[in-house]
C-alpha positions as CSV (number, residue, x, y, z in Angstrom):
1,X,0.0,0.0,0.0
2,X,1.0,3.5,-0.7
3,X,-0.3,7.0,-0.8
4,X,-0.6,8.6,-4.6
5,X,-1.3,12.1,-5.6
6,X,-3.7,11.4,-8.6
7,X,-5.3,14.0,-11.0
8,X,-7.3,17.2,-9.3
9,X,-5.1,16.9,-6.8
10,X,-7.0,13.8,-5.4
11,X,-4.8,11.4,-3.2
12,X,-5.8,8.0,-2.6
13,X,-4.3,5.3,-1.1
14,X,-3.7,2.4,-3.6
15,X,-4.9,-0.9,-1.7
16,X,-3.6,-3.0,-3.9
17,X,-1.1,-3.3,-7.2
18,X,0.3,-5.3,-10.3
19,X,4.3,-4.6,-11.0
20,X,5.7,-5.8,-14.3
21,X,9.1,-5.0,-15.7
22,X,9.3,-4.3,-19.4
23,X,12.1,-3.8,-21.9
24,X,14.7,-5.6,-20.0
25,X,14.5,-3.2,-16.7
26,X,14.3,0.1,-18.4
27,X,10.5,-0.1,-17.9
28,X,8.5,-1.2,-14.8
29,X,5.1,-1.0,-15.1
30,X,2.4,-0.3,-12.3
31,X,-1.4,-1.3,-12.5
32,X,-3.3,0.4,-9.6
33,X,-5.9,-2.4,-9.5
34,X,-7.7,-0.5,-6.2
35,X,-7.6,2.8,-4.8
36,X,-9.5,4.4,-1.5
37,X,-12.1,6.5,-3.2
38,X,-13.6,9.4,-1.0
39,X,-17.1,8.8,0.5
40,X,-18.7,12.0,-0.5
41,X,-18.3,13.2,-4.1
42,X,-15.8,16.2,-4.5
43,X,-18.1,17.4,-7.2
44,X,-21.9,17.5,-5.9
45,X,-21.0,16.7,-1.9
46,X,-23.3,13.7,-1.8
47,X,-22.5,10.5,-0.6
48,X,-20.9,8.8,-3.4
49,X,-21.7,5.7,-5.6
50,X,-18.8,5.4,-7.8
51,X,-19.2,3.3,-11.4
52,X,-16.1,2.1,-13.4
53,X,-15.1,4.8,-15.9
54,X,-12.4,3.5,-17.3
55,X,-8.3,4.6,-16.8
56,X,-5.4,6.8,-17.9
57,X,-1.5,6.3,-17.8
58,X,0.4,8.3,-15.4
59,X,4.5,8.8,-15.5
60,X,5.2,9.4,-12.1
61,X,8.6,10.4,-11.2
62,X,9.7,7.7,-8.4
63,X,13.3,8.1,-8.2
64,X,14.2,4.0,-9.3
65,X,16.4,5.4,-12.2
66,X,13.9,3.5,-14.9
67,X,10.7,5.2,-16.4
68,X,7.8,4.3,-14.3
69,X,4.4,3.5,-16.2
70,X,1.3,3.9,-13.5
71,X,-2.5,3.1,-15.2
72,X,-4.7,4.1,-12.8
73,X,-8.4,3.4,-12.7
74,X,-11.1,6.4,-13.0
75,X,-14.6,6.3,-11.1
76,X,-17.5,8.2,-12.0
77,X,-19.8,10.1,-9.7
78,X,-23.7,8.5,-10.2
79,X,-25.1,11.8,-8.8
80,X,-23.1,14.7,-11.2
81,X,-20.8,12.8,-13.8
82,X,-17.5,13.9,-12.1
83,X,-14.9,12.1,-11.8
84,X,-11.7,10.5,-9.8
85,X,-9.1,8.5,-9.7
């Protein structure tokens, strides 16, 4: 588990990942597989019920001396559409 500052400013902790390495070391690749989402919506304020809304690729700067590829899942707000990750 670690803490990740995602887009919006939003920080999550990731509860759980997937680590491959790619192109012999030069690469390692993170899959968030599940974050801590907020309980109330950032958007609208109500309690949230977050649906699947897909993911982006992130190139967080960790400091291992290889790039770092992080896809991280997005959430969508039922209530007003906006959404988090």
């Amino acid at each position: 588990m670690f803490l990740e500052t995602f887009c919006c400013g939003f920080v999550a902790m990731v509860l759980s990942a997937k680590v491959k390495e790619r192109r012999g070391g030069k690469m390692i690749e993170i899959e968030v597989l599940e974050i801590s989402l907020p309980e109330k919506c950032p958007g609208c304020g109500v309690k949230a019920q977050w649906g699947a809304h897909g993911s982006y690729r992130a190139w967080p700067y960790l400091g291992l001396g290889v790039k770092t590829a992080m896809i991280v899942p997005r959430y969508q707000c039922h209530d007003c559409g906006k959404t988090v990750s």
